[in-house]
N, C-alpha and C positions, 0 to 999 in steps of 0.2 A: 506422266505428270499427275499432279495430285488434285483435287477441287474439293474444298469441303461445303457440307450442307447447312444448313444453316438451322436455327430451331425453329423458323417457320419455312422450311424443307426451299427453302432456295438456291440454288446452284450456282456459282458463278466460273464461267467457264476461260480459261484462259485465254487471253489476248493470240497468243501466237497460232492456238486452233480456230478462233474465227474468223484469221487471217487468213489461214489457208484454207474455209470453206465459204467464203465472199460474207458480203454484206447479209443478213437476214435479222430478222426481228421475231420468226415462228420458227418453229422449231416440232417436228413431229417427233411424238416420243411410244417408244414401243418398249416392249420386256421379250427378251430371245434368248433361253436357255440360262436365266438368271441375269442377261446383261441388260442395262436399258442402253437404247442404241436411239441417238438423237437425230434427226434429220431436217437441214435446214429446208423449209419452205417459203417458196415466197408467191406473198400473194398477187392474185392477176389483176390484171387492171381492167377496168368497167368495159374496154374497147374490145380486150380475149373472152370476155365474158357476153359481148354483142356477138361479136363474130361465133362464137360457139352456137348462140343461140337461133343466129342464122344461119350456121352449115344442119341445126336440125330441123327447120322450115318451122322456127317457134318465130311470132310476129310479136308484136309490141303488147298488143293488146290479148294477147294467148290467157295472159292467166286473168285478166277481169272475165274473159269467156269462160273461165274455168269453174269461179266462183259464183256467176250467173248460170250456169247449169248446174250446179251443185244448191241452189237454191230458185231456182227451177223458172228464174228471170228469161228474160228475151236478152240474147248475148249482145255485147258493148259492142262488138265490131258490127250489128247486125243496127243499132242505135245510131241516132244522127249523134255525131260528137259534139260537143264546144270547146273552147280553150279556156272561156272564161264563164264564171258561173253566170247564174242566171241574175242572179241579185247584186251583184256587181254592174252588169249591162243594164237594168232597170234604175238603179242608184239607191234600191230597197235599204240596202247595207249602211250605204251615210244615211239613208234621212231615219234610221232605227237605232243609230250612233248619235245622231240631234237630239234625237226623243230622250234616250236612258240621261244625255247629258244636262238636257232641261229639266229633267224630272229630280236629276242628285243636286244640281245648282238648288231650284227650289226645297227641296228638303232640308240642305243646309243649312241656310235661309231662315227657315221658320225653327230650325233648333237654335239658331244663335238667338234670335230674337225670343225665344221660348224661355221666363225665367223660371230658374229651379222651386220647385216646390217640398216642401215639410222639411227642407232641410234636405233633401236632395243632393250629393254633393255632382260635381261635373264630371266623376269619374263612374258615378251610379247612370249616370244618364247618356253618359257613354257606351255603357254596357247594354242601356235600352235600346241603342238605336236613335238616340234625340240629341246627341251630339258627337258631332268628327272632329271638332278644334283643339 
């Protein structure tokens, strides 16, 4: 069978040979004695890629440990955890969302009511910062 390449080096491969190498989406491709030789692979799924990483006694938290000694921290697993941040649990986060949101109301506010000056047009003063409308 014949497959031509394309001029931005694209290959399309016949229906009847992907039939008979199952479903795949990758494709490992190598050079052997002038030939490339295409090899479907398929990728694993999150649950072979757990289990792998528990038949090598790696835990969840292995590679924050990894990066905490590589910068010379007190390791994650050695740290009391949270699930949720700190500023979530305090309510930091909304009442720092109120403020930015009081703060752009009021600014807007005093641009609309701000009139233009020397001939100012609303698109100069747009570009100052003294009007969003």
């Amino acid at each position: 069978m014949l497959a031509k390449l394309t001029s931005k080096n694209q290959l399309t491969l016949p229906k009847v040979i992907t039939e008979a190498v199952g479903p795949a989406a990758y494709f490992e491709v190598q050079v052997t004695d002038g030939q490339i030789v295409l090899t479907p692979v398929r990728i694993q799924r999150s649950d072979a890629v757990r289990a792998k990483l528990s038949a090598l006694g790696l835990a969840e938290t292995s590679a924050f440990d990894a990066v905490a000694w590589a910068r010379n921290d007190k390791p994650i697993s050695a740290r009391k955890r949270s699930t949720t941040p700190t500023a979530a649990k305090t309510g930091k986060a909304e009442k720092t969302r109120e403020k930015k949101r009081a703060v752009l109301a009021k600014v807007m506010s005093e641009a609309r009511a701000e009139p233009a000056k020397n001939g100012e047009t609303r698109q100069k003063r747009s570009k100052l910062g003294k009007d969003t409308a």
